[in-house]
TORKOL-4160 file (C-alpha; in steps of 0.2 Angstrom, whole numbers, padded with zeros to 4 digits, m for minus):
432
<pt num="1" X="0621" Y="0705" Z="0666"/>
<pt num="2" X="0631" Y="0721" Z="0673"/>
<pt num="3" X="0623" Y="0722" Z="0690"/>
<pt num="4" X="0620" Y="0735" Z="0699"/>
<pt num="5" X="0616" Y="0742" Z="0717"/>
<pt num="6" X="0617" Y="0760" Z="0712"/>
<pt num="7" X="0603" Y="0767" Z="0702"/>
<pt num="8" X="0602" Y="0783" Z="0692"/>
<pt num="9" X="0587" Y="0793" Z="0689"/>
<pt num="10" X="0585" Y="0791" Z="0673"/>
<pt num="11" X="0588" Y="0770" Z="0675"/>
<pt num="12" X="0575" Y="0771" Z="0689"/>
<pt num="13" X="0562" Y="0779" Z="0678"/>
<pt num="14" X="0565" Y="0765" Z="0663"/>
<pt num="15" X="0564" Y="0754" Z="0676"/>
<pt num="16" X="0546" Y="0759" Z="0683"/>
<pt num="17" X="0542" Y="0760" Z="0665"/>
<pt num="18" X="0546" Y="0743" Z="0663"/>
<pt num="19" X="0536" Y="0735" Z="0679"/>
<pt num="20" X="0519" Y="0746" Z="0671"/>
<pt num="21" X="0522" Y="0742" Z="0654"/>
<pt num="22" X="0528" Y="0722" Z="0656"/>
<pt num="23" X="0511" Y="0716" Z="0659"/>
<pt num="24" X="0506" Y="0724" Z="0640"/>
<pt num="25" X="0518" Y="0715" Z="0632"/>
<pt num="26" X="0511" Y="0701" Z="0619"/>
<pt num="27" X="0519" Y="0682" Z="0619"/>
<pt num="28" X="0529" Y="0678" Z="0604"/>
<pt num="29" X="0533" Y="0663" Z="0596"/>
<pt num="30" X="0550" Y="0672" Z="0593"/>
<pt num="31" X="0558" Y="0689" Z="0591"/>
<pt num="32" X="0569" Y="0698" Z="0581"/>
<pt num="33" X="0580" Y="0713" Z="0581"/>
<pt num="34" X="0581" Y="0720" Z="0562"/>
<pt num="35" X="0595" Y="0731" Z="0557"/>
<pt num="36" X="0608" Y="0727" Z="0570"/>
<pt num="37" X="0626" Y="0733" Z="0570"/>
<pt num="38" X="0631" Y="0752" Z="0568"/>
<pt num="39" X="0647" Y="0763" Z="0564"/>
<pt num="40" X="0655" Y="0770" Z="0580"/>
<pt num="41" X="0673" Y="0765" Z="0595"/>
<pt num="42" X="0671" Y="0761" Z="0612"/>
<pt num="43" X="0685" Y="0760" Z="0623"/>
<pt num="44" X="0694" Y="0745" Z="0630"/>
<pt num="45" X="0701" Y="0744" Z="0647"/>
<pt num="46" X="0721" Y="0749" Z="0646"/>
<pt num="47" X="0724" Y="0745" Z="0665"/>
<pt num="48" X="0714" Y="0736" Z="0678"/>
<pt num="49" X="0725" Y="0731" Z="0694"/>
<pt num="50" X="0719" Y="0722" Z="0710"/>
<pt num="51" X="0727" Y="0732" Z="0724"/>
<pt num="52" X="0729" Y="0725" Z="0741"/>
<pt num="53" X="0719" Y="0736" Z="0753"/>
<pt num="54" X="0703" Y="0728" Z="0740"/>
<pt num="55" X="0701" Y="0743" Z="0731"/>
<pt num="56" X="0709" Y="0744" Z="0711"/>
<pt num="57" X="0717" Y="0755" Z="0699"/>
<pt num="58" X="0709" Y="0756" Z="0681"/>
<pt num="59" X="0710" Y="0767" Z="0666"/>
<pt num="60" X="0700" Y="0766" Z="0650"/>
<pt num="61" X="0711" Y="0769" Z="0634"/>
<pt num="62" X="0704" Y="0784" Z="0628"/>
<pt num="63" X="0717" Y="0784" Z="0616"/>
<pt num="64" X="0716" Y="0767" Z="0610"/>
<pt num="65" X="0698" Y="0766" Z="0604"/>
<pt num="66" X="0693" Y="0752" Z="0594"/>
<pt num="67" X="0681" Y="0755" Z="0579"/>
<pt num="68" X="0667" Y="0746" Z="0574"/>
<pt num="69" X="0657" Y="0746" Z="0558"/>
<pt num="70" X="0643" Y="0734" Z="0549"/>
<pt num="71" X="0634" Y="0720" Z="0550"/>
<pt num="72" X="0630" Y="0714" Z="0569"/>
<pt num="73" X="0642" Y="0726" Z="0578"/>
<pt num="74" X="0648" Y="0726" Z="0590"/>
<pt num="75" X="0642" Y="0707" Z="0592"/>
<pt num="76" X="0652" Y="0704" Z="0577"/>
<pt num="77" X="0667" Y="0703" Z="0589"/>
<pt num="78" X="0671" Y="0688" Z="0602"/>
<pt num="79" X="0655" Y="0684" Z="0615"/>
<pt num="80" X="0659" Y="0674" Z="0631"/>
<pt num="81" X="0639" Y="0664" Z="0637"/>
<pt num="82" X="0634" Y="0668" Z="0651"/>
<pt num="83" X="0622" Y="0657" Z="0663"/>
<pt num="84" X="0612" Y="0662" Z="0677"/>
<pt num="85" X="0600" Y="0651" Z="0688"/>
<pt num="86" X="0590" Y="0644" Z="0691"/>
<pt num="87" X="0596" Y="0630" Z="0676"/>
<pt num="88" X="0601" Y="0615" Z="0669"/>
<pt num="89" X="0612" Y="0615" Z="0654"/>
<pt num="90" X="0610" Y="0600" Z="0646"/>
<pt num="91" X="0617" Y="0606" Z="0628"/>
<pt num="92" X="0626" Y="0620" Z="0621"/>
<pt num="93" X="0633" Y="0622" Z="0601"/>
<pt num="94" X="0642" Y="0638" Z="0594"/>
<pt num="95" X="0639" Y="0638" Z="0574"/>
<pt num="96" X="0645" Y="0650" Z="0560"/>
<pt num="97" X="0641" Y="0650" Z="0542"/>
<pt num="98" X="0648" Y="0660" Z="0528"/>
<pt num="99" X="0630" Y="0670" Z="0526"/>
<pt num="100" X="0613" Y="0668" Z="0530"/>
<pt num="101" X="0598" Y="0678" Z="0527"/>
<pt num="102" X="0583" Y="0676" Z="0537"/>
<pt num="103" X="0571" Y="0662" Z="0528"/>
<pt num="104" X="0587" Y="0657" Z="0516"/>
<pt num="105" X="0586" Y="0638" Z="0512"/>
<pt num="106" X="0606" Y="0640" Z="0503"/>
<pt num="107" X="0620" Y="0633" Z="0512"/>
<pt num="108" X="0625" Y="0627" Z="0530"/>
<pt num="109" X="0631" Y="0630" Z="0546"/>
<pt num="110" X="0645" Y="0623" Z="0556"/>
<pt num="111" X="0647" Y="0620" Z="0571"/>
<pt num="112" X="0663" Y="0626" Z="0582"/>
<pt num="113" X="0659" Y="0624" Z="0599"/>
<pt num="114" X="0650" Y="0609" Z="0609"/>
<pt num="115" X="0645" Y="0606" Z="0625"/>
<pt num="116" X="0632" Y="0587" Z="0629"/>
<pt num="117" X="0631" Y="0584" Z="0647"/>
<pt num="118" X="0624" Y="0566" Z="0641"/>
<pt num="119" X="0639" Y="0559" Z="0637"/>
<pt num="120" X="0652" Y="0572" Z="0643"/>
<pt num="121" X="0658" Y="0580" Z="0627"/>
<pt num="122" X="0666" Y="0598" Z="0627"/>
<pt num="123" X="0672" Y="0601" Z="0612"/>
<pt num="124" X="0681" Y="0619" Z="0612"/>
<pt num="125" X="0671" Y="0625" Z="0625"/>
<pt num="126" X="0680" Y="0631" Z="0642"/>
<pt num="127" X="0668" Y="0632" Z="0660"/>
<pt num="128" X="0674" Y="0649" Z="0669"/>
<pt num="129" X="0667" Y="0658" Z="0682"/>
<pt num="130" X="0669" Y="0673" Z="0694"/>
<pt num="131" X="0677" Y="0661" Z="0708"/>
<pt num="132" X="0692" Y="0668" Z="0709"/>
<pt num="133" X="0703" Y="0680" Z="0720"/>
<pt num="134" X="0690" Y="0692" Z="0729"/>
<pt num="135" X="0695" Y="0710" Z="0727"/>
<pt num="136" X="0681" Y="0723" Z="0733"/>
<pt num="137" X="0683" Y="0733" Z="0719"/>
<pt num="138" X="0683" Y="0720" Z="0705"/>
<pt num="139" X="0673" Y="0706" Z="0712"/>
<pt num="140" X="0680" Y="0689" Z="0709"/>
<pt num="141" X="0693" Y="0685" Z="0696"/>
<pt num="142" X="0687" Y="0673" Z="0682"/>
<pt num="143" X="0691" Y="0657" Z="0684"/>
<pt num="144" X="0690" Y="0639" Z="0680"/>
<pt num="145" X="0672" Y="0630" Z="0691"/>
<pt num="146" X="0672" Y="0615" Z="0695"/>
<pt num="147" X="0657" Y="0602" Z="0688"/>
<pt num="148" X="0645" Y="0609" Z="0700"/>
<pt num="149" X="0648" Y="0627" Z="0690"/>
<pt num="150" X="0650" Y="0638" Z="0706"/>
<pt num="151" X="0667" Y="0632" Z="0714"/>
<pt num="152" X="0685" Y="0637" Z="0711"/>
<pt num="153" X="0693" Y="0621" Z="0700"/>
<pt num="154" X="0713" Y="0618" Z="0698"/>
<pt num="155" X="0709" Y="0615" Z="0679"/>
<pt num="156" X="0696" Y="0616" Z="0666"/>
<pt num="157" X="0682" Y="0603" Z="0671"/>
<pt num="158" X="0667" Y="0597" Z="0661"/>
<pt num="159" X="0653" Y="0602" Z="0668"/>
<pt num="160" X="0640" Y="0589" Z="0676"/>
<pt num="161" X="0623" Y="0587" Z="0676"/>
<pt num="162" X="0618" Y="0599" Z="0687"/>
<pt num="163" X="0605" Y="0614" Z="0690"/>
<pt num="164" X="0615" Y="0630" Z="0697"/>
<pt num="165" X="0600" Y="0641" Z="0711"/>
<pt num="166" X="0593" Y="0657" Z="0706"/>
<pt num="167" X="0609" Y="0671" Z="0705"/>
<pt num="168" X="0622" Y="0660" Z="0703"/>
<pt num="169" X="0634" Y="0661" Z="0685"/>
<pt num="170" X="0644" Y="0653" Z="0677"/>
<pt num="171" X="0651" Y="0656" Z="0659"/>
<pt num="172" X="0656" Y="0648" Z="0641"/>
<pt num="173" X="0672" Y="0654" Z="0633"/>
<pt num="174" X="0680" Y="0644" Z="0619"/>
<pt num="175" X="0694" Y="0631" Z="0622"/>
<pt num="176" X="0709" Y="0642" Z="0615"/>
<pt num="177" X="0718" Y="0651" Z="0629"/>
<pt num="178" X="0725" Y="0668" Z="0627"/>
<pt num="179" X="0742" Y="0666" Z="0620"/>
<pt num="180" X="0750" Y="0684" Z="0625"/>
<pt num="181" X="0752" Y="0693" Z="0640"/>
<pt num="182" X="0740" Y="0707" Z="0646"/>
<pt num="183" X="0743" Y="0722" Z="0635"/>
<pt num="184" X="0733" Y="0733" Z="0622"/>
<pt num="185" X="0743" Y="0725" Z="0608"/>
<pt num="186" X="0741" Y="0707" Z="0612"/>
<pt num="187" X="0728" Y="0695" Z="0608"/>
<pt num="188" X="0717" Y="0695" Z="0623"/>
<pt num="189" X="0720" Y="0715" Z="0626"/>
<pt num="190" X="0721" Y="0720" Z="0644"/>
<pt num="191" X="0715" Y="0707" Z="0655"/>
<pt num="192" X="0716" Y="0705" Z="0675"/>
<pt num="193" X="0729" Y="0696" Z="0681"/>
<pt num="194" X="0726" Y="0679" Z="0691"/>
<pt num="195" X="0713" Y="0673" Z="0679"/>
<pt num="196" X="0710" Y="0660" Z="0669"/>
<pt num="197" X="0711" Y="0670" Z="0651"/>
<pt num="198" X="0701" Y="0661" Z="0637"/>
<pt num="199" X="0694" Y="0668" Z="0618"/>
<pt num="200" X="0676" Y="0669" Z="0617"/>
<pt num="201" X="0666" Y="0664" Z="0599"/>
<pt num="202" X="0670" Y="0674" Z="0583"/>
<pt num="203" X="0662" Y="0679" Z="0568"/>
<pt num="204" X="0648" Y="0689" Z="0560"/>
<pt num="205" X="0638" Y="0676" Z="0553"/>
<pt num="206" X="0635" Y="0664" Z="0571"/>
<pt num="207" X="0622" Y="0657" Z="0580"/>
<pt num="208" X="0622" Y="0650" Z="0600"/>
<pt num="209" X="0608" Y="0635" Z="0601"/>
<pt num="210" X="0604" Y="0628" Z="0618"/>
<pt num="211" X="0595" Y="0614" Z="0627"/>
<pt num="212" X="0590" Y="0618" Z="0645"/>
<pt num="213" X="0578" Y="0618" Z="0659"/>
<pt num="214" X="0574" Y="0632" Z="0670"/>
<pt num="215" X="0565" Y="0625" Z="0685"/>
<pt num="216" X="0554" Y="0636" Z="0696"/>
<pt num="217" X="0568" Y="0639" Z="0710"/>
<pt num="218" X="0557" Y="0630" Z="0727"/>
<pt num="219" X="0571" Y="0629" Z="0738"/>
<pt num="220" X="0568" Y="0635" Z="0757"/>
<pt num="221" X="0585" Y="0646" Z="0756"/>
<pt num="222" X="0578" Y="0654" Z="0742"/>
<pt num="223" X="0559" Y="0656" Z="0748"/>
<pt num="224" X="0567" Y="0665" Z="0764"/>
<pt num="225" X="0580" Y="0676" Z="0755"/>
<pt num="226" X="0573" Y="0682" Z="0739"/>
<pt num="227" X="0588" Y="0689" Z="0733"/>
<pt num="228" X="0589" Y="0701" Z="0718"/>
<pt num="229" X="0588" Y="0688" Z="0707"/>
<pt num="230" X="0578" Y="0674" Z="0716"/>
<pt num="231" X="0569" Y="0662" Z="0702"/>
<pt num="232" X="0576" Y="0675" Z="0686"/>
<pt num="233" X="0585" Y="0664" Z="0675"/>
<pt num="234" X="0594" Y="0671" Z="0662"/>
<pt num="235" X="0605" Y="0667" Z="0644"/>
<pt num="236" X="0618" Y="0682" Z="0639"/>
<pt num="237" X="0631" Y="0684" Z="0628"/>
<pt num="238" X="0649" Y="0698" Z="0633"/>
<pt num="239" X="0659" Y="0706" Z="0622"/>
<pt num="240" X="0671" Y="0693" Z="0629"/>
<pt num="241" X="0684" Y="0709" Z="0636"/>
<pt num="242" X="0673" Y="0711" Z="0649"/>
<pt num="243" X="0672" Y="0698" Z="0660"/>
<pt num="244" X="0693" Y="0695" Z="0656"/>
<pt num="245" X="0694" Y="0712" Z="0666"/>
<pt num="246" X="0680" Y="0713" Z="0676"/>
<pt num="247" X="0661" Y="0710" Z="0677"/>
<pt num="248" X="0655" Y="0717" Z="0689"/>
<pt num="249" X="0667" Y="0731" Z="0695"/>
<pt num="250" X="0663" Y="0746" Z="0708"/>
<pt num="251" X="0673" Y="0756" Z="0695"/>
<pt num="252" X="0668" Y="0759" Z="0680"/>
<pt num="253" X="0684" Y="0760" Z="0672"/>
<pt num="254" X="0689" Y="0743" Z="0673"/>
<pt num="255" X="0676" Y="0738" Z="0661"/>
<pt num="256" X="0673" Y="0742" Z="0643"/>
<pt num="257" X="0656" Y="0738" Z="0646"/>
<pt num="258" X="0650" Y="0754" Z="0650"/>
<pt num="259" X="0657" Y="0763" Z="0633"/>
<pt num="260" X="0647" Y="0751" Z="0622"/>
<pt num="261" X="0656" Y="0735" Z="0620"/>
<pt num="262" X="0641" Y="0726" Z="0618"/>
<pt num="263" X="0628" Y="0714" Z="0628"/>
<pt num="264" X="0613" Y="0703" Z="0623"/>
<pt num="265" X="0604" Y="0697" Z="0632"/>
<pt num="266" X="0595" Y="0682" Z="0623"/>
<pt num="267" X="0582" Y="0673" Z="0637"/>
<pt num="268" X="0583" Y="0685" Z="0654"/>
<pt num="269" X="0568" Y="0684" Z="0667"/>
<pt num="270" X="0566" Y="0704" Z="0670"/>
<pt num="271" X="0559" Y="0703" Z="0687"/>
<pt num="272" X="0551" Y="0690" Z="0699"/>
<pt num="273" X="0534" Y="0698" Z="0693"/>
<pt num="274" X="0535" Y="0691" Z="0677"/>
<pt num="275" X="0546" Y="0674" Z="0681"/>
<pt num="276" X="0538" Y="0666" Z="0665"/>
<pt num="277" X="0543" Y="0679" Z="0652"/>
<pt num="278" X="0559" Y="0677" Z="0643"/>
<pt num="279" X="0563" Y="0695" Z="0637"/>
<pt num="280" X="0576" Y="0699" Z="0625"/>
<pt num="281" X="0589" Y="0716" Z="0626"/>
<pt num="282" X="0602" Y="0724" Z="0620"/>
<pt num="283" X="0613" Y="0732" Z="0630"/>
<pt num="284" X="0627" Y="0748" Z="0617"/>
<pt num="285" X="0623" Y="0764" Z="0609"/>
<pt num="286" X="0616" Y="0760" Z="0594"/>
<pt num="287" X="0600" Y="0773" Z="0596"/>
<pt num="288" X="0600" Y="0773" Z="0615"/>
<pt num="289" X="0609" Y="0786" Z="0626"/>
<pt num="290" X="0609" Y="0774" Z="0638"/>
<pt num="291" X="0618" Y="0756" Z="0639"/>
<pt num="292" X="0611" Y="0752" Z="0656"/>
<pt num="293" X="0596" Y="0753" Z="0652"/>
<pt num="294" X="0597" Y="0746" Z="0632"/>
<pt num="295" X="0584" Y="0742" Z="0621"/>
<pt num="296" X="0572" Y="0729" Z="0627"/>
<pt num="297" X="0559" Y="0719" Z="0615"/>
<pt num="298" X="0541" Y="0722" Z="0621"/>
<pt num="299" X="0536" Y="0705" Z="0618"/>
<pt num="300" X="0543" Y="0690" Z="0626"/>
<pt num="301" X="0544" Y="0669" Z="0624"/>
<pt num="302" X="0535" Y="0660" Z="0637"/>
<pt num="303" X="0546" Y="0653" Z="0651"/>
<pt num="304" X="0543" Y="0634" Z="0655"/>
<pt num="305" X="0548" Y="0629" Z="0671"/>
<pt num="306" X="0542" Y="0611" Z="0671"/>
<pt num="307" X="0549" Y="0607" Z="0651"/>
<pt num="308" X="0566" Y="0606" Z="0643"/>
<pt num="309" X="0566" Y="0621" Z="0631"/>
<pt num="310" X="0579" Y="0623" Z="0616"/>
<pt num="311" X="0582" Y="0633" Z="0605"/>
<pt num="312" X="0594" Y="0650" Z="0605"/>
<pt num="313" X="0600" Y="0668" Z="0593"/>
<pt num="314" X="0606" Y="0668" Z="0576"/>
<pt num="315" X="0614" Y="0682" Z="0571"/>
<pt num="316" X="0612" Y="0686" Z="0550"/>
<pt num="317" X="0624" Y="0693" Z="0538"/>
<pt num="318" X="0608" Y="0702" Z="0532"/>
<pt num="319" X="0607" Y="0712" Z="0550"/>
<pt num="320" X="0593" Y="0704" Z="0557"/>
<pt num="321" X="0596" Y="0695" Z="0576"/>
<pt num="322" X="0584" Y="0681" Z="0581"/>
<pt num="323" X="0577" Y="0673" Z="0598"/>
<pt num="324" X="0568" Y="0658" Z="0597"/>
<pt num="325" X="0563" Y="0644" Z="0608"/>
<pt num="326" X="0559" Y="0627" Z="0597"/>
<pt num="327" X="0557" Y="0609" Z="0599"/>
<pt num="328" X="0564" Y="0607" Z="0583"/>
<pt num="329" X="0581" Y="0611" Z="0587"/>
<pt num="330" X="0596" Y="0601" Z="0584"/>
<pt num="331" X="0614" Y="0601" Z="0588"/>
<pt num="332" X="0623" Y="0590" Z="0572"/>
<pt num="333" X="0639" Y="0593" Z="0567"/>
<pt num="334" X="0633" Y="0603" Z="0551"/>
<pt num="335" X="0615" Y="0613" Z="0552"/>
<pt num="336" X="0607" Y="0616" Z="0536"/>
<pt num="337" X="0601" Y="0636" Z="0532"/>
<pt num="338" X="0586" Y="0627" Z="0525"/>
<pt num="339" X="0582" Y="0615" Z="0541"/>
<pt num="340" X="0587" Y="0632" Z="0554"/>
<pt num="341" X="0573" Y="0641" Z="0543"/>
<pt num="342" X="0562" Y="0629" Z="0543"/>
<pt num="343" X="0560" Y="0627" Z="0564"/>
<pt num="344" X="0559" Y="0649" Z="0563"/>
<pt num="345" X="0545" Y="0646" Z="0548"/>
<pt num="346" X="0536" Y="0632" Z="0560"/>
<pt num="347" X="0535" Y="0645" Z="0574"/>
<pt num="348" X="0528" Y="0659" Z="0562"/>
<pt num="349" X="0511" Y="0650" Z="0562"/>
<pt num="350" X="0512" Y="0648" Z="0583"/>
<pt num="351" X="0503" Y="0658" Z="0592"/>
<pt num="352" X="0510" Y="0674" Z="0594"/>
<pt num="353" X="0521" Y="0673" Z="0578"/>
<pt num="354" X="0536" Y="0684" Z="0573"/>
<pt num="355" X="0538" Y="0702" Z="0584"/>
<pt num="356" X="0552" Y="0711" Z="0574"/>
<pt num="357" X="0559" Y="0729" Z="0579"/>
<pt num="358" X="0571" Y="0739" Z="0567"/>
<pt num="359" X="0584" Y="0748" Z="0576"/>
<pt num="360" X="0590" Y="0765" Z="0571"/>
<pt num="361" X="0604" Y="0771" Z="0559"/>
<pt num="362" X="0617" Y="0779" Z="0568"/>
<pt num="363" X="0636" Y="0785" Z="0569"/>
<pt num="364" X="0644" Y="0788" Z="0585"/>
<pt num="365" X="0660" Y="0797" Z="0587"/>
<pt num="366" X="0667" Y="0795" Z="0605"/>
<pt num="367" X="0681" Y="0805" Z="0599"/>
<pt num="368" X="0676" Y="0823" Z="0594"/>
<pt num="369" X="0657" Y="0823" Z="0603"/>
<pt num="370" X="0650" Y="0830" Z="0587"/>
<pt num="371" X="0633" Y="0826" Z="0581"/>
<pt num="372" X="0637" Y="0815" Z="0564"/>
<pt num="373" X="0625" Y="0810" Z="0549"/>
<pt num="374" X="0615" Y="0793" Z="0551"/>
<pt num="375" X="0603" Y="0785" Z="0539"/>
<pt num="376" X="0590" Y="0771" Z="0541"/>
<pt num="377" X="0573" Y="0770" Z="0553"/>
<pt num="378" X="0571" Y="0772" Z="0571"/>
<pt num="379" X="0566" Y="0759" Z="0582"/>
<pt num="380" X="0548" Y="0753" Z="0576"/>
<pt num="381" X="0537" Y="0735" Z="0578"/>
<pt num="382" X="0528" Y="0725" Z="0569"/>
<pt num="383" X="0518" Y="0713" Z="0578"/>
<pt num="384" X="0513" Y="0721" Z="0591"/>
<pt num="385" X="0506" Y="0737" Z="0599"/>
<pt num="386" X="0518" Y="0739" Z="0614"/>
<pt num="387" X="0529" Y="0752" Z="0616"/>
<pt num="388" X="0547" Y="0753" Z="0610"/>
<pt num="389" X="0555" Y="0762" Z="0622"/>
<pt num="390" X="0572" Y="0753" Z="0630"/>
<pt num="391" X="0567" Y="0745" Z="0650"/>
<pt num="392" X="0579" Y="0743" Z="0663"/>
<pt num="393" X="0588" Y="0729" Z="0666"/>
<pt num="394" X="0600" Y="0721" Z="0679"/>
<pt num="395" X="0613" Y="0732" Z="0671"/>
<pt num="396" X="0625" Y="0741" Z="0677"/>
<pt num="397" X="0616" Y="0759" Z="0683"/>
<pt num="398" X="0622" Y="0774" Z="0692"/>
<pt num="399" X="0626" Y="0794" Z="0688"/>
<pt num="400" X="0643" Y="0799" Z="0678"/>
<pt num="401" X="0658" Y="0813" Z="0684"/>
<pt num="402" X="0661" Y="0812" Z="0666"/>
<pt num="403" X="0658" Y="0832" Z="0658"/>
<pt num="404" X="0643" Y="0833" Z="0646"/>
<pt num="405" X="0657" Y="0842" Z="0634"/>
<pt num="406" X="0668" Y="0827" Z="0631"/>
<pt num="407" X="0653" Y="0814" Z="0631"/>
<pt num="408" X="0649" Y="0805" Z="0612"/>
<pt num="409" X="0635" Y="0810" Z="0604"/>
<pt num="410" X="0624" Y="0803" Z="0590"/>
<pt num="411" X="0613" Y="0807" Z="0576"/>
<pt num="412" X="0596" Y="0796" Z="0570"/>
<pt num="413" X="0587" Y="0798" Z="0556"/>
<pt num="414" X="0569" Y="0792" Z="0560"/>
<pt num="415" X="0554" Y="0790" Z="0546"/>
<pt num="416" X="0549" Y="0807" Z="0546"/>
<pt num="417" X="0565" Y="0815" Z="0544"/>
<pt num="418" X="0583" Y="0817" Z="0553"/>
<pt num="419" X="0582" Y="0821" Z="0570"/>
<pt num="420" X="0599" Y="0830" Z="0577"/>
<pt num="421" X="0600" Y="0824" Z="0593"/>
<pt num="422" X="0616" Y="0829" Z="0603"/>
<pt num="423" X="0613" Y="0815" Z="0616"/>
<pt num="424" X="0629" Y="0814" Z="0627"/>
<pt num="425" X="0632" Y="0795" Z="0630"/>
<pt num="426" X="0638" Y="0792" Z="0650"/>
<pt num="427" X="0656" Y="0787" Z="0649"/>
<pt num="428" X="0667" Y="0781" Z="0664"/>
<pt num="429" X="0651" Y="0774" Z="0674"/>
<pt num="430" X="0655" Y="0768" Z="0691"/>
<pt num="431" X="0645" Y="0750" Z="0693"/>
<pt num="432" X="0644" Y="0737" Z="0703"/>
């Protein structure tokens, strides 16, 4: 998550939206995002500097965009996991496969990253957090935790069996460092320096399985203190630039978050309200004017605080993006498409079943703000009744100095004909 103090107008309104329109929202035995990936650039961070007063110095490289295309982008690129309490992480496997189409039975997948709190075992897998050097304006530096998660280690420590409280993080990178220095030509980009700098998980074709437990948060601190987050635990995956600079910055600029890098959110409790309810969002511009706010699946999977849950997000080569919680999972060296479709066509007959929605068809140029040609559908359901519009989320929220002129824009072509929407996407956010 991309937290935020500051709230914008339009943020607050997707936010009431949200609290009215949560409780309408149907169970599901898993949900899907059709269509995923879009043409467009986002901008990656070509300075971020810690200076000694607490405040930092930050430029975007608006003239270094990188451009994405295809099948699952921008998720497509390296992701860093992300882990907020209240949790126990008791397993944690990275896969890729050459391709996989939802309900395939052909070929396997196999497993690149592994994480078993049983018997210690962390195969490529790296525990970070933002424990750090504390700077005002960048938040903690990302660092190596040691096995309780929340503390500043000397060196990469596997990670005990333990439950982090309700808003505390850590994150999963993969077990190869960054080999060059900080720069927009080397293999990491930019990155802050001081930290610990990791790769995150490749590929198109991937999936993130998990085992964990997300017990109701009782403690006495947290009872008395209800902070923002008190008893939301939440799964997420980073375009893995972002929290190498800065996740949670006061300036927007020391992020590429805020020009569409990507998020997803795979299991995030929305608000203490609905504690129970895993929701599922995604967090760029693909048919959204807004990346705070993202688009949010109006149905959810059922949070259970008192059970080990498993399950996790496969990302297709045939653009659909899947959320599932299943008892069936397992974590083998090698995964069969045909045993991974067999736990999704289990759940169909669940309760609830499948909630799928088809996300729009667009270009984005962030180059010339001119409104561009797109093809495909707007966002639709199936499944359910609920409403498609994006909800707000703990993301990062507040208004832009950036001139309307120079914003990006967008085009979507919805059932009913192409709709030219000059939309200006906020650039150069200032976040906390």
């Amino acid at each position: 998550m991309i937290a935020s103090s500051l709230i914008s107008a339009a943020t607050g309104a997707s936010l009431l939206f949200f609290a009215s329109s949560a409780s309408a929202s149907s169970e599901a035995a898993f949900v899907q995002f059709e269509n995923l990936g879009y043409s467009g650039e986002y901008y990656p961070v070509g300075k971020v500097e810690a200076l000694s007063d607490g405040n930092c110095s930050c430029e975007q490289a608006m003239d270094s965009p990188i451009y994405i295309n295809g099948t699952n982008s921008p998720f497509n690129e390296e992701l860093s996991v992300h882990i907020r309490g209240p949790i126990n992480l008791q397993k944690f496997a990275f896969y890729t496969a050459e391709s996989y189409s939802f309900g395939s039975t052909d070929g396997s997948w196999t497993r690149g990253a592994y994480y078993d709190v049983s018997n210690g075992t962390a195969d490529n897998v790296t525990f970070l957090g933002n424990v750090g050097v504390e700077n005002t304006c960048l938040a903690r530096a990302l660092n190596y935790v040691t096995s309780n998660g929340t503390s500043l280690a000397s060196e990469s420590t596997v990670l005990e069996n333990v439950t982090i409280g309700s808003a505390e993080e850590f994150a999963i990178f993969s077990g190869t460092k960054c080999k060059d220095e900080s720069s927009l030509e080397g293999d990491c980009l930019v990155y802050r320096e001081g930290i610990d700098a990791y790769h995150g998980f490749y590929g198109t074709v991937k999936a993130f399985l998990f085992q964990f437990s997300a017990p109701s948060d009782t403690s006495e601190e947290g009872r008395t203190n209800k902070t923002g987050n008190y008893d939301m635990p939440a799964i997420w995956l980073l375009n893995a630039q972002i929290p190498r600079t800065s996740q949670y910055p006061l300036n927007g600029s020391c992020s590429a978050w805020n020009t569409g890098a990507g998020e997803f959110d795979i299991f995030e409790v929305m608000n203490y309200t609905q504690r129970n309810n895993f929701y599922t969002t995604i967090h760029d511009y693909q048919g959204t004017d807004s990346v705070e706010v993202g688009l949010q699946m109006f149905a959810y999977l059922d949070r259970t605080p008192d059970a080990v849950m498993k399950g996790g997000v496969i990302f297709g080569s045939d653009g659909k993006a899947t959320v599932f919680l299943s008892n069936s999972t397992t974590f083998g060296n090698t995964i069969s498409s045909s045993d991974l479709s067999s736990w999704l066509s289990e759940l169909d007959n669940v309760d609830g079943g499948e909630y799928t929605q088809t996300l729009s068809s667009i270009t984005l140029d962030m180059n010339t703000a001119t409104t561009t040609s797109g093809s495909g559908s707007s966002a639709s359901t199936s499944g359910s009744d609920s409403s498609t519009s994006g909800s707000g989320s703990d993301s990062s929220t507040s208004s832009s100095s950036t001139n309307a002129a120079s914003r990006p824009m967008f085009s979507i072509e919805s059932p009913v004909g192409l709709l030219s929407l000059a939309v200006p996407l906020i650039a150069g956010t200032v976040f906390l």
